[in-house]
C-alpha positions as CSV (number, residue, x, y, z in Angstrom):
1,X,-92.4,-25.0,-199.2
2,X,-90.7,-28.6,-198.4
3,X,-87.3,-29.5,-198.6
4,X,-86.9,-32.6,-200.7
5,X,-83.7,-34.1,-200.1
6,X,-83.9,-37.2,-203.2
7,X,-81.5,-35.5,-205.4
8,X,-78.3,-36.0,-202.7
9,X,-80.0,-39.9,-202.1
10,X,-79.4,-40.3,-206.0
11,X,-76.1,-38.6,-205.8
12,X,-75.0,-40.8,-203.4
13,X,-76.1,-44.0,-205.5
14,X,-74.6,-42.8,-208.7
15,X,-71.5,-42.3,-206.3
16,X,-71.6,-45.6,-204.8
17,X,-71.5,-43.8,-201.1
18,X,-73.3,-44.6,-198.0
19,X,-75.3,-42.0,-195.9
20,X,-72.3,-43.4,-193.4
21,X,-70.0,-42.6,-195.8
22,X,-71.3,-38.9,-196.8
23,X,-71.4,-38.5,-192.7
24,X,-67.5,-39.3,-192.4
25,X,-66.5,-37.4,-196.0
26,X,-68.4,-34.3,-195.2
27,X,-68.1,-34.0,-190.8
28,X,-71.6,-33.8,-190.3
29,X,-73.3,-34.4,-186.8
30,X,-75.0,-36.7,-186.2
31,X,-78.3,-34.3,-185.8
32,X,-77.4,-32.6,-188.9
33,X,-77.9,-36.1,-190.8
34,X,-81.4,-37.0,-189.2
35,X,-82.5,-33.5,-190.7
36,X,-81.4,-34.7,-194.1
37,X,-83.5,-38.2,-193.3
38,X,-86.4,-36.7,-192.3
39,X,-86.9,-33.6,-195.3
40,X,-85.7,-31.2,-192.5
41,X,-84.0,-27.7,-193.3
42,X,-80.2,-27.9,-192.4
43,X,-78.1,-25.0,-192.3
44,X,-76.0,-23.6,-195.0
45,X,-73.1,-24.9,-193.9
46,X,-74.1,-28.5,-193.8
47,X,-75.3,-27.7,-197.0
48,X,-71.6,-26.5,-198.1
49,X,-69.9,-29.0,-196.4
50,X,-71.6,-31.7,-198.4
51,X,-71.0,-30.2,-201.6
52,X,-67.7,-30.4,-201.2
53,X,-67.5,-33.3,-200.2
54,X,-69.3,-34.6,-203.2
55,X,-67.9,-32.1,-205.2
56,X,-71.0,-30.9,-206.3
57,X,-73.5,-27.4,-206.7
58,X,-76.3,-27.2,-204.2
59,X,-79.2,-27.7,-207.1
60,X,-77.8,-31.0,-207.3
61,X,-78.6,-32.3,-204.0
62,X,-81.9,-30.0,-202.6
63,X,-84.9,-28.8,-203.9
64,X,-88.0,-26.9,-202.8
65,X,-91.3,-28.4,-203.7
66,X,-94.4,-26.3,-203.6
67,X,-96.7,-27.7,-200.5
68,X,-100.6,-28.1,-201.3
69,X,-101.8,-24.6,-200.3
70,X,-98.9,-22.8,-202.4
């Protein structure tokens, strides 16, 4: 399975936030934020972190989408 990161990109844009600005809100590193950019898997706690900071559930910002042989 992929991680498909596109619901937290839309969240931001309904939000009117910047990935800058979900980097400051939530203290994520740097390294944590080119995981999100490239479909990486972050750890829980980033994951946390940014639903708090968006006040949000985690459905609404990651998915798992079925790769070709699955």
């Amino acid at each position: 399975m992929n991680t498909c990161y596109k619901k937290l990109w839309k969240l931001l844009i309904d939000k009117d936030m910047t990935k800058a600005d979900l980097h400051k809100a939530a203290g994520l590193s740097s390294s944590t934020m080119t995981k999100l950019r490239h479909g990486e898997d972050v750890s829980m706690t980033a994951l946390k972190k940014i639903c708090v900071a968006l006040n949000c559930n985690i459905a609404d910002i990651v998915e798992f989408v079925p790769t070709e042989n699955e």
